[in-house]
C-alpha positions, -999 to +999 in steps of 0.1 A: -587-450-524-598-470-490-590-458-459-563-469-436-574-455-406-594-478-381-631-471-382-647-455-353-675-473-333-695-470-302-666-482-281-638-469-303-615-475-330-615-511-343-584-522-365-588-557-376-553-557-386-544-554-347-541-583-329-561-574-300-588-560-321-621-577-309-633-585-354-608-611-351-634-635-337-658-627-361-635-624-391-628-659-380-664-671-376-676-655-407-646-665-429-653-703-428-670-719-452-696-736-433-705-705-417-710-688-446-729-712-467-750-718-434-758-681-436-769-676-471-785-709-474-814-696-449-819-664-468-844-675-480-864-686-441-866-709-412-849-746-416-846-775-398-814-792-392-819-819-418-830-797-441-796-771-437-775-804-438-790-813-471-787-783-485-750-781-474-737-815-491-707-826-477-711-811-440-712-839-412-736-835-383-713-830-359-698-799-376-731-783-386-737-782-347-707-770-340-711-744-370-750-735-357-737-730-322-711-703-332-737-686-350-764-685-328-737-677-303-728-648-320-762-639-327-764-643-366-793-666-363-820-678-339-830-715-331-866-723-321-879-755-305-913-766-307-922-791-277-938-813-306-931-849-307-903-858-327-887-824-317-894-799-340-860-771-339-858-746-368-828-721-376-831-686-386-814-654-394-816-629-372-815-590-393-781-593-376-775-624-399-796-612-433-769-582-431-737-608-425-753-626-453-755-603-481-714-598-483-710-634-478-736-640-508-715-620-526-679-634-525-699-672-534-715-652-563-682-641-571-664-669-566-690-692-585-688-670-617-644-672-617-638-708-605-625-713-641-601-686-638-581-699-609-553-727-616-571-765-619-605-749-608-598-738-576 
């Protein structure tokens, strides 16, 4: 059986459920797609932009900044830039974002292996 009651942190209870409740943000930030393919895709180490758009087909530029920004924002991953010339930036998890990730690596797993059971694929 899970527990209903709010769990307890440094600065008190946290009930995502409430509408003041400060995981909203990152419920939000975690729960898009982007976000979390972003995530799990540099499990694996350090990218660079083009690289972490490639890897995410179908993401525009403009949105993997946006996406990169939230994250580094929130302080899931880190970007480096090396004062080489052309620009050299690489993205990485912070242990912050290796612990996000492995939920998040999860549910795609998950959702990867049932596609076929949902109506028309998904």
């Amino acid at each position: 059986m899970v527990s209903t009651r709010p769990r307890l942190s440094p600065s008190g209870p946290h009930d995502a459920y409430s509408a003041a409740c400060p995981c909203r943000g990152l419920l939000d930030l975690l729960a898009d797609k982007w976000s979390a393919l972003a995530l799990c895709a540099l499990a694996d180490g350090p990218m660079r932009f083009g690289e972490l758009r490639r890897r995410l087909e179908g993401i525009s530029a403009k949105v993997l900044t946006t996406v990169l920004r939230r994250l580094e924002d929130a302080e899931l991953l880190t970007r480096t830039v090396y004062p080489e010339v052309p620009l050299h930036v690489e993205y990485e998890l912070t242990d912050l974002g290796h612990d996000a990730r492995v939920p998040l690596a999860a549910l795609r797993t998950w959702v990867e292996d049932n596609i076929e059971r949902f109506p028309a694929g998904g």
